[in-house]
N, CA, C and O atoms as a MOPAC input file, in Angstrom:
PM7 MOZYME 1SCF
protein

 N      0.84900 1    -1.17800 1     0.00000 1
 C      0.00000 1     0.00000 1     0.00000 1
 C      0.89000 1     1.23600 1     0.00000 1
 O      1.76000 1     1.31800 1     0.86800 1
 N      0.72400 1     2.33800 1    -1.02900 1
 C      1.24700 1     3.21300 1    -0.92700 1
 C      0.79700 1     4.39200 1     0.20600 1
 O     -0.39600 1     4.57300 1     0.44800 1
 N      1.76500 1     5.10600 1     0.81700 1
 C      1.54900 1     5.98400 1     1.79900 1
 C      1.37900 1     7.63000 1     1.13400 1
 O      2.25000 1     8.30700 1     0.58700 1
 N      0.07800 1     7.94200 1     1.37700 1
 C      0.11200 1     9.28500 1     1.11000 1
 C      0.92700 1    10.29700 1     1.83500 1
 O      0.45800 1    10.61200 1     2.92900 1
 N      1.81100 1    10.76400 1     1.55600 1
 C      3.00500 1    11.91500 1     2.39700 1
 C      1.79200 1    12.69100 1     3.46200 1
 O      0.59000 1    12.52400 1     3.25600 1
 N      2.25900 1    13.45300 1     4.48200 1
 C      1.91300 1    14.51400 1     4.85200 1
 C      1.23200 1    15.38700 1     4.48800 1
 O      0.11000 1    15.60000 1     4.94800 1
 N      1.83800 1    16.13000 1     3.49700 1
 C      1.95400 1    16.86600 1     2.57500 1
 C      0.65300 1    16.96200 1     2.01600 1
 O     -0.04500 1    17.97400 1     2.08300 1
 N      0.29700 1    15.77500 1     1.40000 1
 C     -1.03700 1    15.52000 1     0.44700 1
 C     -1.97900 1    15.75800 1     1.38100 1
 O     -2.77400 1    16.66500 1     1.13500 1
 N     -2.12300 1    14.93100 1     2.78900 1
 C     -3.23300 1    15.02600 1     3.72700 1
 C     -3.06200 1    16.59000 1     3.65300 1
 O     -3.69500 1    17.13300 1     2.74700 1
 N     -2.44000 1    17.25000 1     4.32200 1
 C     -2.68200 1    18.74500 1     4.35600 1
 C     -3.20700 1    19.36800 1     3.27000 1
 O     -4.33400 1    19.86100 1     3.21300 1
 N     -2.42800 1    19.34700 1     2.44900 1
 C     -3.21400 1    19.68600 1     1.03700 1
 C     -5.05000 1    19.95400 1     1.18900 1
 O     -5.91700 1    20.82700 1     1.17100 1
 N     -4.78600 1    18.26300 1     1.36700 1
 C     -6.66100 1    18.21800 1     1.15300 1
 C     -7.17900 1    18.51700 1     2.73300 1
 O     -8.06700 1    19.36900 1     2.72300 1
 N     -6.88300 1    18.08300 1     3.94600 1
 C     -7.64300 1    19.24100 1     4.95700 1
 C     -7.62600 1    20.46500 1     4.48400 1
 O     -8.73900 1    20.96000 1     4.30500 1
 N     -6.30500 1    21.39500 1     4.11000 1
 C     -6.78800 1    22.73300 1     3.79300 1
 C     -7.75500 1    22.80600 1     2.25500 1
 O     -8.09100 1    23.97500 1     2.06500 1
 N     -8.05400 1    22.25400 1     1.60500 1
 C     -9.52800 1    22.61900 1     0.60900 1
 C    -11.01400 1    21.91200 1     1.43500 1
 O    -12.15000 1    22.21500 1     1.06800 1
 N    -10.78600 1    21.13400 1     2.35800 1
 C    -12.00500 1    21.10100 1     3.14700 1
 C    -11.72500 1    21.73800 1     4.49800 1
 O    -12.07500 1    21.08200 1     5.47900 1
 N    -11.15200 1    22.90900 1     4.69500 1
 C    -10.77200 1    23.86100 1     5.63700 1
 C    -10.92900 1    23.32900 1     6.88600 1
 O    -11.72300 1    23.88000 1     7.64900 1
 N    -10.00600 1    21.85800 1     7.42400 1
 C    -10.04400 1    21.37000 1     8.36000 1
 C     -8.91600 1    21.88100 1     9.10700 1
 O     -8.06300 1    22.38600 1     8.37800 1
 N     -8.64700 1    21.90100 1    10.39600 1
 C     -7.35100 1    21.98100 1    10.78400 1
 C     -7.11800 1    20.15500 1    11.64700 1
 O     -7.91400 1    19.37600 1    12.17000 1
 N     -5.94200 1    20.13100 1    11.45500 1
 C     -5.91600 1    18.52000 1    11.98800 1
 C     -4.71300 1    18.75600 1    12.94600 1
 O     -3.96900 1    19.73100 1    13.05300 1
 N     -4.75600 1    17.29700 1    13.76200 1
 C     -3.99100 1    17.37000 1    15.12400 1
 C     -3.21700 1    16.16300 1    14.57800 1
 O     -3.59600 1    15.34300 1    13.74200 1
 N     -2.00700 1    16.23500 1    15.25400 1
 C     -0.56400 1    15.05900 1    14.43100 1
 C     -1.53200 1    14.02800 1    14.53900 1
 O     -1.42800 1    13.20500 1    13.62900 1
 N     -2.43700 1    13.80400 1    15.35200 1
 C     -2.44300 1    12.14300 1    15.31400 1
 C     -4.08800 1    11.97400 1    14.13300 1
 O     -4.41500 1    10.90200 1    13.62500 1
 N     -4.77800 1    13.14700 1    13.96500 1
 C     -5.71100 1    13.01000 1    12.69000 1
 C     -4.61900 1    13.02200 1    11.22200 1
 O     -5.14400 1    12.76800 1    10.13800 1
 N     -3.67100 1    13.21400 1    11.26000 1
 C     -2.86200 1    13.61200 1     9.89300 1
 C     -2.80900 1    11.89900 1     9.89800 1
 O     -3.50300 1    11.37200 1     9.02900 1
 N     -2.11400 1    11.07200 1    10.72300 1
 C     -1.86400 1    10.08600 1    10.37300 1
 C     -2.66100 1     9.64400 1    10.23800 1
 O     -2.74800 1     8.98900 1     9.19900 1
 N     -3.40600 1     9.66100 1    10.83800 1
 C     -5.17200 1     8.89800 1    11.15800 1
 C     -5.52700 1     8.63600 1     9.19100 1
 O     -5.54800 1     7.67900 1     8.41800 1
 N     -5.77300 1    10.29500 1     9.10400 1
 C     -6.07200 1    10.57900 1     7.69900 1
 C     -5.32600 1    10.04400 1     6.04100 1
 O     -5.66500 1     9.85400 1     4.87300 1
 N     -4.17300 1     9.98600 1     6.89300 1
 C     -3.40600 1    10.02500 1     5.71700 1
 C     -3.09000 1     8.00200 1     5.32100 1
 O     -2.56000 1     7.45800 1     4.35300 1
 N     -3.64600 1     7.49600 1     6.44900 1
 C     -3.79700 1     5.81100 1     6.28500 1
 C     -5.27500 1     5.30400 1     5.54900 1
 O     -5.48400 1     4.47700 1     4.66100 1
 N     -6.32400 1     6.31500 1     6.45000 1
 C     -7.23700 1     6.01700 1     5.25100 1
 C     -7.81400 1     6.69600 1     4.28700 1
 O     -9.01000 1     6.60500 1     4.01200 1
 N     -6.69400 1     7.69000 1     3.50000 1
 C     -6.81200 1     8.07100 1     2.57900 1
 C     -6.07300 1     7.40700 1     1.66300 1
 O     -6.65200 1     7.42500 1     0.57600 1
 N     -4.90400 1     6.75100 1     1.62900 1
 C     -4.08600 1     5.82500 1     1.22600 1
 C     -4.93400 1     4.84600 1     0.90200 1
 O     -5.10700 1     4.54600 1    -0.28000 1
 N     -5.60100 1     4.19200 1     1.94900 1
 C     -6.56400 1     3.03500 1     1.47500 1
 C     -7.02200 1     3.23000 1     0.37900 1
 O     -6.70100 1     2.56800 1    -0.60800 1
 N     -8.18800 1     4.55900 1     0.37500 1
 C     -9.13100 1     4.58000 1    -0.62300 1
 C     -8.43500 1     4.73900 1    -1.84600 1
 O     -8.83200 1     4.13400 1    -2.84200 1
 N     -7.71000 1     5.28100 1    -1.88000 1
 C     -7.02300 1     5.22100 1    -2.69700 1
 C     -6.25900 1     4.07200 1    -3.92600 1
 O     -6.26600 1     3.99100 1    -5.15400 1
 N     -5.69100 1     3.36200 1    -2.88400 1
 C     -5.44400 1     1.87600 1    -3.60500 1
 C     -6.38900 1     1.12600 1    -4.09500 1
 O     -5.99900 1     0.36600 1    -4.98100 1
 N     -7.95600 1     1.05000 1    -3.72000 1
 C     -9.29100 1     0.61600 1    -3.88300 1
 C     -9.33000 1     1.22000 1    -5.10600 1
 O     -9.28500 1     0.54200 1    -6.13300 1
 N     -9.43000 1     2.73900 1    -5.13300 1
 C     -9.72300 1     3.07900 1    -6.73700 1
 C     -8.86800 1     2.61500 1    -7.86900 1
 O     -9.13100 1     2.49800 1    -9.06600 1
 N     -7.73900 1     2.37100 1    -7.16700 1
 C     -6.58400 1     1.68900 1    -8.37000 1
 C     -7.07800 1     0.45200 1    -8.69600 1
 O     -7.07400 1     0.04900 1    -9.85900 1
 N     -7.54900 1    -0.25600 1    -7.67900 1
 C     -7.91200 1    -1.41800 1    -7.90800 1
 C     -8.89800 1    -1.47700 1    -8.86000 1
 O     -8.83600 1    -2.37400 1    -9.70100 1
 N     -9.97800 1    -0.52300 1    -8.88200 1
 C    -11.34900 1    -0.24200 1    -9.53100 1
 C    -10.97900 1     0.13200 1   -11.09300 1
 O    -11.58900 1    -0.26400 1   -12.08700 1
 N     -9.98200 1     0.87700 1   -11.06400 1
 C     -9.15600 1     0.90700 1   -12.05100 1
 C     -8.68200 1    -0.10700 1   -12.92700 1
 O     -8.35000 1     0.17000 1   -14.07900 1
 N     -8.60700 1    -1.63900 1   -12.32000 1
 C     -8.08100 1    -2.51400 1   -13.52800 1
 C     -9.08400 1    -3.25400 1   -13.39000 1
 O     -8.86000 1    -4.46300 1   -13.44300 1
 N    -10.43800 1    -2.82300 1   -13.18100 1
 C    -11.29900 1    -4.20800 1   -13.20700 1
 C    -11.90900 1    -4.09200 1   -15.37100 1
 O    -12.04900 1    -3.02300 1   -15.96500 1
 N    -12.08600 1    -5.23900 1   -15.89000 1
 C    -12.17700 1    -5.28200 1   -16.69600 1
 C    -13.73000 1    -4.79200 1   -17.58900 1
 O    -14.54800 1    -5.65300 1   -17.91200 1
 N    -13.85000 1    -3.95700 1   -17.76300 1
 C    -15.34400 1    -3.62500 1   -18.21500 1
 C    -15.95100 1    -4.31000 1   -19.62100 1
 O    -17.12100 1    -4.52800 1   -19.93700 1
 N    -14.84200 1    -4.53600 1   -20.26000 1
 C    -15.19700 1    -4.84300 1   -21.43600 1
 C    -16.64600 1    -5.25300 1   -22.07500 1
 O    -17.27100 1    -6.13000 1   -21.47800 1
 N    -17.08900 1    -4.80900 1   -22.98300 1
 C    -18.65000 1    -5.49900 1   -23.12200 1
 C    -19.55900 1    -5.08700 1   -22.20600 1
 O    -20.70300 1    -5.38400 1   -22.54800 1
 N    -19.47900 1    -4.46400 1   -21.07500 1
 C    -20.30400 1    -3.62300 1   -19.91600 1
 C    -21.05400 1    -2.15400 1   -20.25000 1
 O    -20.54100 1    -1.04900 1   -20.07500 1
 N    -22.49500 1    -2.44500 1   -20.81400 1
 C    -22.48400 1    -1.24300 1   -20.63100 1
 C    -22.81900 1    -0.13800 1   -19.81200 1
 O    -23.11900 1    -0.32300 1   -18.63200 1
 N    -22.80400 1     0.67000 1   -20.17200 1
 C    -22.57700 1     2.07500 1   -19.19400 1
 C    -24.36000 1     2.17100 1   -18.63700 1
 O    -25.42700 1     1.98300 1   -19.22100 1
 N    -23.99200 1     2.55700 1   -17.23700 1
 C    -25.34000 1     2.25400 1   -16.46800 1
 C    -25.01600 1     3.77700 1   -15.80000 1
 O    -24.01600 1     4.48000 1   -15.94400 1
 N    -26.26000 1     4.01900 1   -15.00600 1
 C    -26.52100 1     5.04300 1   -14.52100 1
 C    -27.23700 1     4.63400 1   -12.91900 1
 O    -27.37000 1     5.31600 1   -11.90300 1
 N    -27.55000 1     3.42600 1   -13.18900 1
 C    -28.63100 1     2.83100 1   -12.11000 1
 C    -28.99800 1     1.52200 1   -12.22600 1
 O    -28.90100 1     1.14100 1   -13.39300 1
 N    -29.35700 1     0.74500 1   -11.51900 1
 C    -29.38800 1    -0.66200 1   -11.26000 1
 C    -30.79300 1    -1.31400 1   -11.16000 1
 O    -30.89900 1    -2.54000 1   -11.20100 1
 N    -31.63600 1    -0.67900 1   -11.05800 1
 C    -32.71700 1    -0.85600 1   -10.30900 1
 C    -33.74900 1    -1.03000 1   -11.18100 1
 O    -34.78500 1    -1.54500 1   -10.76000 1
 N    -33.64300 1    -0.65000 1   -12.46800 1
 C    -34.84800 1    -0.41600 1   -13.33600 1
 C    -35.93200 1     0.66800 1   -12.86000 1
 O    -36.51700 1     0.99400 1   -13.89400 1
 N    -36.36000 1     1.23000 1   -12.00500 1
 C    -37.23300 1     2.35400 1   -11.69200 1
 C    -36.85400 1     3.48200 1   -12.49900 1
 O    -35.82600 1     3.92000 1   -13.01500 1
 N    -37.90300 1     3.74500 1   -12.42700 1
 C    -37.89500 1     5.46200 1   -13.72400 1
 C    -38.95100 1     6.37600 1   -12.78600 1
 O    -39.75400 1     6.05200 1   -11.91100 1
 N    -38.59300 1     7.61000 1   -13.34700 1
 C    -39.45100 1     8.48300 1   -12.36600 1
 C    -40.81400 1     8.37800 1   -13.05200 1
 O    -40.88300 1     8.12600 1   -14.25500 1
 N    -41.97500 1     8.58300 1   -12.24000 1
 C    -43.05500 1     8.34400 1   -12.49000 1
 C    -43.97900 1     9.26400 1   -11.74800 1
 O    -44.21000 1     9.39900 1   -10.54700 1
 N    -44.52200 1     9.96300 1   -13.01800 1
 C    -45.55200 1    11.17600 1   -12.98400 1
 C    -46.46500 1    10.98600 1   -13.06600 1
 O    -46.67000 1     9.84600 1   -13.48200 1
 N    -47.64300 1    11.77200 1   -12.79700 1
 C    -48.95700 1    11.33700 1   -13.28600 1
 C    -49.85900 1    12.59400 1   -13.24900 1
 O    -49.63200 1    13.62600 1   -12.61600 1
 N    -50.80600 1    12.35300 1   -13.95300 1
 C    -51.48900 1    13.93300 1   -13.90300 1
 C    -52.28900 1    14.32900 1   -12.94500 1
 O    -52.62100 1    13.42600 1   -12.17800 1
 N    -52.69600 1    15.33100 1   -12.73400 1
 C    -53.34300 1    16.12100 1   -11.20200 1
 C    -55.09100 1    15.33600 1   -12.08900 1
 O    -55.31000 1    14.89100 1   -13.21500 1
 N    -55.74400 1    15.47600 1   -11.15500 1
 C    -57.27100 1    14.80600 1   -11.48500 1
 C    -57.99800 1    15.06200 1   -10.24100 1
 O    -57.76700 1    14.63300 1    -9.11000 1
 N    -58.97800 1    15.89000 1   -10.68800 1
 C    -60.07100 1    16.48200 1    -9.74600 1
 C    -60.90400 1    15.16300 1    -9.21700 1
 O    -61.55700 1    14.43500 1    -9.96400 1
 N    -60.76800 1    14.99000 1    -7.84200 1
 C    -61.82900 1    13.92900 1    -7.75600 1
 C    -63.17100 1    14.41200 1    -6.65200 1
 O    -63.28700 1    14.30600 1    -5.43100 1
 N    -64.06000 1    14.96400 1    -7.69100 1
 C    -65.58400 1    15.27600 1    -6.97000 1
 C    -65.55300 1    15.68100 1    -5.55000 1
 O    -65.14800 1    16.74500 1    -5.08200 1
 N    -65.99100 1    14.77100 1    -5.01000 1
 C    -66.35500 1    14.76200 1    -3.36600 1
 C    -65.18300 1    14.85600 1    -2.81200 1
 O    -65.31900 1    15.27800 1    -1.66400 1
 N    -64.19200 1    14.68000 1    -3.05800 1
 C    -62.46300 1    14.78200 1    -2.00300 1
 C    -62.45800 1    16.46200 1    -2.27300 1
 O    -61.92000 1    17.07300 1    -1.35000 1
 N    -63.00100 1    17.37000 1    -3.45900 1
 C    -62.35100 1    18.36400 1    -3.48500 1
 C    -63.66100 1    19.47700 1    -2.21600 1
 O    -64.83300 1    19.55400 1    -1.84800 1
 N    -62.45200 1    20.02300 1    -2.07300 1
 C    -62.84900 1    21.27700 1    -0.95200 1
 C    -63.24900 1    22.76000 1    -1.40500 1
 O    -62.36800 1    23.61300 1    -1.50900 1
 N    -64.49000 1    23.03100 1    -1.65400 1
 C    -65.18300 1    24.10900 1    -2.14400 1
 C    -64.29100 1    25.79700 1    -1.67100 1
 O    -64.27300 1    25.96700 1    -0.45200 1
 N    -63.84000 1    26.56000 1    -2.22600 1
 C    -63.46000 1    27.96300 1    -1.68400 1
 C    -64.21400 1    28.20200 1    -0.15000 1
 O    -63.70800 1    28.27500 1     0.97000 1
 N    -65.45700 1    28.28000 1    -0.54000 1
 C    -66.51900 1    28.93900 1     0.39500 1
 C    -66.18800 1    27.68100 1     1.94900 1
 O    -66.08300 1    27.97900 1     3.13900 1
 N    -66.12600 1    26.65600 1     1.45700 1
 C    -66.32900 1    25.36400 1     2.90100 1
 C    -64.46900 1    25.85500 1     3.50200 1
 O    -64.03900 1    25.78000 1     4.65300 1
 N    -63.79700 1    26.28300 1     2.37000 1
 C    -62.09600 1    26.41500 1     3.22200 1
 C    -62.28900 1    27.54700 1     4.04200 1
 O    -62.13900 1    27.54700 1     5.26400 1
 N    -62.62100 1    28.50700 1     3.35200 1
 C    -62.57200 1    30.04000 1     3.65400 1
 C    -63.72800 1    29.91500 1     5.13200 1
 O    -63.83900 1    30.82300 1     5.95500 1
 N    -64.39500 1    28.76200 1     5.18800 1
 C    -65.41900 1    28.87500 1     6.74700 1
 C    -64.53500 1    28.57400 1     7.56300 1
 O    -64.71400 1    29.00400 1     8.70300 1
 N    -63.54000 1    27.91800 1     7.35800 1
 C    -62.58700 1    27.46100 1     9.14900 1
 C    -62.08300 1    28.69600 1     9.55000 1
 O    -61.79700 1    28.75800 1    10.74600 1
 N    -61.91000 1    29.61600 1     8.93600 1
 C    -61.09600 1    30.84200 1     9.70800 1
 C    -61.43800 1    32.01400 1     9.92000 1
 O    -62.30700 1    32.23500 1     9.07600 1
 N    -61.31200 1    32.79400 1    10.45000 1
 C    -61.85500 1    34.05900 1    10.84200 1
 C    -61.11300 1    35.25100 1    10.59000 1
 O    -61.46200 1    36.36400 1    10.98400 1
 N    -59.82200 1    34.94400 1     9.76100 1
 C    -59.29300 1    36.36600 1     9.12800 1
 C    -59.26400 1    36.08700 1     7.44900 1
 O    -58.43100 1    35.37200 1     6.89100 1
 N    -60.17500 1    36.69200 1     6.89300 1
 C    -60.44300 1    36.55700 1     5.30800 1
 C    -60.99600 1    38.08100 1     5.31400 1
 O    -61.65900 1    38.84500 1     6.01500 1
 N    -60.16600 1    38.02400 1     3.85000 1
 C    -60.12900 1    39.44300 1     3.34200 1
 C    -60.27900 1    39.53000 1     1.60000 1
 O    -59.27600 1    39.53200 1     0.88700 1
 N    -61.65300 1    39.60100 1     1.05300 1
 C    -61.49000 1    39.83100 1    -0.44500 1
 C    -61.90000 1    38.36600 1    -0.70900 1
 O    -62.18100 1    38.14200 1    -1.88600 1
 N    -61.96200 1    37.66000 1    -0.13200 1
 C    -62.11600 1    36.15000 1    -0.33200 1
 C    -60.77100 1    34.96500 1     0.06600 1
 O    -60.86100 1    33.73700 1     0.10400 1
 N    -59.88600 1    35.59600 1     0.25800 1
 C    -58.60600 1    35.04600 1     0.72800 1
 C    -58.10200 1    34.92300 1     2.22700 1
 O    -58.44300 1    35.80100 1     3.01900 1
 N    -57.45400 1    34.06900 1     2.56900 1
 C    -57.30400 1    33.73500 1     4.03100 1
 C    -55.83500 1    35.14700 1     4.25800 1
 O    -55.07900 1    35.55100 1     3.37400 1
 N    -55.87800 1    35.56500 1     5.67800 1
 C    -54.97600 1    36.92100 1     5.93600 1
 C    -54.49300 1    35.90600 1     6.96200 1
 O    -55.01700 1    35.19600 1     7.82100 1
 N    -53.17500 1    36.16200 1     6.46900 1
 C    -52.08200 1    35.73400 1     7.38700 1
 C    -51.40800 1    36.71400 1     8.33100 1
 O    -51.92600 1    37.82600 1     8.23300 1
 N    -50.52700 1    36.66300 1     9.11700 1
 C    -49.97700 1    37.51500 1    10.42300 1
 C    -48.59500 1    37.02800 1     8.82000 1
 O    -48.48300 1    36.08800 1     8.03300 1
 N    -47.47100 1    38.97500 1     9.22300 1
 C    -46.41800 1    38.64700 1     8.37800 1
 C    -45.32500 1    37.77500 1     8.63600 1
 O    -45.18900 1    37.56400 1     9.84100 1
 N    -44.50200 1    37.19900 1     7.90700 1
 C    -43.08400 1    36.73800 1     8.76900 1
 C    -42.07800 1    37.07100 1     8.24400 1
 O    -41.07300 1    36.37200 1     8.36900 1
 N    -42.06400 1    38.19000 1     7.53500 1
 C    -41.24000 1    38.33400 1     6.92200 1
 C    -41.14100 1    40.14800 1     7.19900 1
 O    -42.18700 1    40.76000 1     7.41400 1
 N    -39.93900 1    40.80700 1     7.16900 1
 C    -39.93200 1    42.21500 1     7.57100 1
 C    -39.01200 1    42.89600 1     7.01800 1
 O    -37.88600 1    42.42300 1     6.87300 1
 N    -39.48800 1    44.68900 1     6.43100 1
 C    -37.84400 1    45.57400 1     6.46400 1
 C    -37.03600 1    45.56400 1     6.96100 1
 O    -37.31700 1    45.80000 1     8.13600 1
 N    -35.74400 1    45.38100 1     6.79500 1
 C    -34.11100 1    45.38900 1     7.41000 1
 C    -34.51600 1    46.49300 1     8.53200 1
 O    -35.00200 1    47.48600 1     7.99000 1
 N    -34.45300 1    46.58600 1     9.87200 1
 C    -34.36400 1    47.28000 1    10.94500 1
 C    -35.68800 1    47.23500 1    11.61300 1
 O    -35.92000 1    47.48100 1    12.79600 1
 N    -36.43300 1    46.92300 1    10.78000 1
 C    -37.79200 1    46.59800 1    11.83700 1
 C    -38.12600 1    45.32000 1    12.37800 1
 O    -37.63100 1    44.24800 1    12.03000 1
 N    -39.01800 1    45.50600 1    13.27000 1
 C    -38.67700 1    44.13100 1    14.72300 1
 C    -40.34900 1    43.88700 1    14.87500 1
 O    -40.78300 1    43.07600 1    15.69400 1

């Protein structure tokens, strides 16, 4: 197994802006080495005749169209009865949202 230097671990803590302690460098730098040799390995596996997949599973996304169904749907007038702040025909909400300096 090849040993990733120092060097490299630091490298890559500083682009994932880690700071590491001597004993995470080694920590890091053994199983980064690993993964490493794994991809080499992944590297000589033979594909030949394999083709290129995206997914394993056979599932596909699956849509379907919106469909009014009669009696499930909820009339304006029967929504607009549960509440007691309507304005114009629309339900009035309290804001949550505000100008920069107001509280």
């Amino acid at each position: 197994m090849s040993k990733l230097a120092k060097k490299e671990v630091l490298h890559v803590a500083k682009l994932a802006r880690l700071t590491l302690s001597p004993e995470e460098e080694e920590k890091y730098a053994k199983q980064l080495s690993q993964v490493v040799e794994y991809v080499g390995e992944l590297a000589e596996v033979n594909t030949e005749g394999v083709e290129p997949t995206s997914q394993t599973t056979g599932l596909t996304d699956v849509f379907r169209t919106d469909e009014l169904k009669g009696q499930d749907n909820l009339s304006k007038e029967n929504a607009l009865s549960g509440s007691d702040k309507i304005h114009n025909g629309y339900f009035v909400v309290d804001a949550v949202l505000s100008e920069k300096g107001e509280k």
